[in-house]
C-alpha positions as CSV (number, residue, x, y, z in Angstrom):
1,X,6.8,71.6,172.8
2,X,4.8,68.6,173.3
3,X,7.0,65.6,174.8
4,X,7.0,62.4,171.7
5,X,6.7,58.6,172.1
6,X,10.6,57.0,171.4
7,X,11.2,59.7,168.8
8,X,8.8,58.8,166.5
9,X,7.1,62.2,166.1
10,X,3.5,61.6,167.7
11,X,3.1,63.6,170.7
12,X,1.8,61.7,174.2
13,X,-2.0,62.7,173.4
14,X,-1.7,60.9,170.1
15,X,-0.6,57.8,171.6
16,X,-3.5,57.8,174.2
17,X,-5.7,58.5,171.1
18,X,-4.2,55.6,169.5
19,X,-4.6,53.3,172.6
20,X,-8.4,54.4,173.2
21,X,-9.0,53.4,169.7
22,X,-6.9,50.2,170.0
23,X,-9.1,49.3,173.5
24,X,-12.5,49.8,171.9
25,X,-11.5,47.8,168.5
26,X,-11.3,44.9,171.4
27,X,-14.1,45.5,172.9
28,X,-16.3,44.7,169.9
29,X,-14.1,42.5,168.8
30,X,-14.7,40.6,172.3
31,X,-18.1,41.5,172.3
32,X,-17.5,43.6,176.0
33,X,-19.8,46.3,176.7
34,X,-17.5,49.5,176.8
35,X,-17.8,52.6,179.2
36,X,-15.3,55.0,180.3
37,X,-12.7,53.0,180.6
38,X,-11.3,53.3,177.5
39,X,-10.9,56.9,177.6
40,X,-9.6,58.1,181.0
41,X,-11.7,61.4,180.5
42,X,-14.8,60.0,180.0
43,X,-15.6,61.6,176.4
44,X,-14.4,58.8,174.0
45,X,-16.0,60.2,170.1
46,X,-16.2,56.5,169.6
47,X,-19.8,55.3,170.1
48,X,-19.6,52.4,173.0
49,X,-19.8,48.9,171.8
50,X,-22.6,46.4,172.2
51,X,-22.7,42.6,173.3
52,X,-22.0,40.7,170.5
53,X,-25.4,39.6,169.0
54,X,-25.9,35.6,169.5
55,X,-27.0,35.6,165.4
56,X,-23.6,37.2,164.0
57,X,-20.7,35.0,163.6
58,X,-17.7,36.7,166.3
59,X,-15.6,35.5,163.2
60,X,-17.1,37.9,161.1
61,X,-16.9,40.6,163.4
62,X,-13.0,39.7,164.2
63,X,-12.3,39.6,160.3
64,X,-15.0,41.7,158.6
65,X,-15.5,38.7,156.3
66,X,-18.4,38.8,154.9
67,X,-20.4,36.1,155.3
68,X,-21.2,32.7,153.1
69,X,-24.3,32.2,151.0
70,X,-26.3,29.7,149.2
71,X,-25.0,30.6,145.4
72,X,-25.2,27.0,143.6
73,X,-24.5,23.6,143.6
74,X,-22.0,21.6,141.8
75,X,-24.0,21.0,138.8
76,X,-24.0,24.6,138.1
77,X,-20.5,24.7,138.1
78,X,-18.6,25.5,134.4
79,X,-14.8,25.6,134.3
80,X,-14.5,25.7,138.1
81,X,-16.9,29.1,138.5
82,X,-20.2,29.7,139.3
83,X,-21.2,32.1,136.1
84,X,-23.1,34.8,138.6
85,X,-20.4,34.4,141.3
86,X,-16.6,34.9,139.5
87,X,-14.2,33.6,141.4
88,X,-12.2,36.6,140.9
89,X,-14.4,38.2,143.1
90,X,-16.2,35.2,145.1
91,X,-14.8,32.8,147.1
92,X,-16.4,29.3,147.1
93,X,-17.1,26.6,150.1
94,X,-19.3,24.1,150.6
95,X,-20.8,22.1,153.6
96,X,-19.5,18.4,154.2
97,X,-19.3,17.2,157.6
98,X,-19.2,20.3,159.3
99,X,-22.0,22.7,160.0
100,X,-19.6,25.6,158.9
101,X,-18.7,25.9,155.3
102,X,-15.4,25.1,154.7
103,X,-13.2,27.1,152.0
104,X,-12.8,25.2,148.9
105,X,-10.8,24.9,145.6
106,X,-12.0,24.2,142.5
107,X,-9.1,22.5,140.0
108,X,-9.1,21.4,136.4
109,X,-6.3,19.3,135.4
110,X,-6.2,17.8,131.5
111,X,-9.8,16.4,132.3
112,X,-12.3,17.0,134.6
113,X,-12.6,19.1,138.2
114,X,-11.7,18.7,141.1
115,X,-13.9,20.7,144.2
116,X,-12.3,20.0,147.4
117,X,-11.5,21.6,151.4
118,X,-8.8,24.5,150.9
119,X,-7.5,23.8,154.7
120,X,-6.7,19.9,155.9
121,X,-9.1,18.6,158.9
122,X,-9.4,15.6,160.8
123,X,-10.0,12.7,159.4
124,X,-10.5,8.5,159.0
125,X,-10.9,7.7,162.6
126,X,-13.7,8.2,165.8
127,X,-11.3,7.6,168.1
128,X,-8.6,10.3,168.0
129,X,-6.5,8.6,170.7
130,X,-5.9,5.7,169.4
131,X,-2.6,7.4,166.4
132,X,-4.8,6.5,163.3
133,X,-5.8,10.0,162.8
134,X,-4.8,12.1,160.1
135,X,-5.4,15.6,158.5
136,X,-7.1,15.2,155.1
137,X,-10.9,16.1,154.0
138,X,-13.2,15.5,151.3
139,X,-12.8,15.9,147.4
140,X,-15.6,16.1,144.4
141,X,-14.9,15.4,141.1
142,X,-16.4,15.1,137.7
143,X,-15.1,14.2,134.5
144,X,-11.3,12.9,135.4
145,X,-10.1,9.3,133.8
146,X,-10.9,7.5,137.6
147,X,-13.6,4.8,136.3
148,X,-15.7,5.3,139.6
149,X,-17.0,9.0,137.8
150,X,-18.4,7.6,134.7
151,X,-21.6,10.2,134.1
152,X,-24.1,9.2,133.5
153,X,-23.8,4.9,134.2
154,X,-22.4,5.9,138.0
155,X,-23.1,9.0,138.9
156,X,-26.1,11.0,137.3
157,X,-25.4,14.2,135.0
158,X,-24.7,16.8,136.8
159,X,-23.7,14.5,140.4
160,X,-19.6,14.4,141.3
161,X,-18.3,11.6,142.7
162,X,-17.1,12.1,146.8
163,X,-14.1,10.5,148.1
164,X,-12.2,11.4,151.2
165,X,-8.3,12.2,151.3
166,X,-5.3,12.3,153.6
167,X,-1.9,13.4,153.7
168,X,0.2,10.5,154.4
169,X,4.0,9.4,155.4
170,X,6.4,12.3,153.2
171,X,3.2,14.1,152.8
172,X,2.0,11.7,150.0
173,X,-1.9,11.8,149.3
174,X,-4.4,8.8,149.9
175,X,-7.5,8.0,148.3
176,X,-10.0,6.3,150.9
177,X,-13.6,5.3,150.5
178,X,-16.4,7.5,149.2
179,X,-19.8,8.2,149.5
180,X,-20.9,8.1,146.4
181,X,-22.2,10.8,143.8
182,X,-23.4,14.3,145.0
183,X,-24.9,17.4,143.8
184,X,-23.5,19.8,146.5
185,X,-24.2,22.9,147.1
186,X,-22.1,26.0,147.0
187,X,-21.6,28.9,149.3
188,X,-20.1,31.8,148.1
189,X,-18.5,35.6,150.1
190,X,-17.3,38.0,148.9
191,X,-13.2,37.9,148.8
């Protein structure tokens, strides 16, 4: 009878398999070209892993995400989806001061949308030392009751007004300054 690991039923060369598997899943993950070491026999079924190609995003190795793509811009946008690109099945993001697109939301509240950064990032200062920098990001928006996003006398058809945002004091929301009307574009993956 085979000796088991705490009783949970897999025999000793299950756990080694287990660990082999476990050690080359990091090494692509890491990028780290593999050799024996990951099997103490030598003879590892799994194929080794390569360097991590410059061109591929680690991310989307670490997560199997798939990556973003150029699917549309906000103009194209009806109810909050992109009409080749569901939401039920894409995810959207756009590009705003990052070269990375960021994930997004798109609202609808009794009037208009609302297309703005799903996760909070730095904003409202260059100088991060001196306590006046705060977590926020960037919001589109077209068709609300804010008299700054009057189509077509202030922004063009088919442009959304851009302000930034932060989360304040009690985690209250600010308005700051824009810049102006936009037709951004969309990037879409897979969910």
């Amino acid at each position: 009878m085979s000796e088991t690991y705490r009783g949970e039923g897999c025999p000793l060369p299950c756990v080694a398999r287990i660990g082999r598997v476990v050690a080359v899943s990091l090494a692509v993950l890491l990028g780290i070209q593999t050799s024996s070491w990951a099997d103490p026999k030598g003879a590892s079924q799994a194929p080794a892993a390569t360097a991590v190609d410059p061109g591929r995003s680690v991310r989307t190795l670490a997560v199997g995400a798939n990556p973003w793509v150029l699917c549309g811009s906000l103009s194209a946008l009806s109810s909050c989806s992109l009409p080749s690109f569901p939401t039920d099945q894409y995810e959207y993001g756009f590009k705003y001061n990052t070269s990375e697109a960021l994930v997004a939301n798109c609202t609808f509240w009794n009037v208009g949308f609302r297309f703005t950064n799903r996760f909070p990032y730095f904003v409202l200062n260059d100088n991060p030392l001196d306590g006046t920098i705060r977590l926020g990001g960037t919001v589109f928006y077209t068709g609300t009751n804010a008299s700054d996003d009057d189509v077509p006398v202030q922004c063009p058809a088919g442009f959304w007004r851009q302000h930034y945002w932060s989360i304040e004091a009690n985690n209250a929301i600010q308005m700051n300054g824009g810049n102006g009307c936009y037709n951004l574009d969309i990037y879409c993956r897979l969910r």
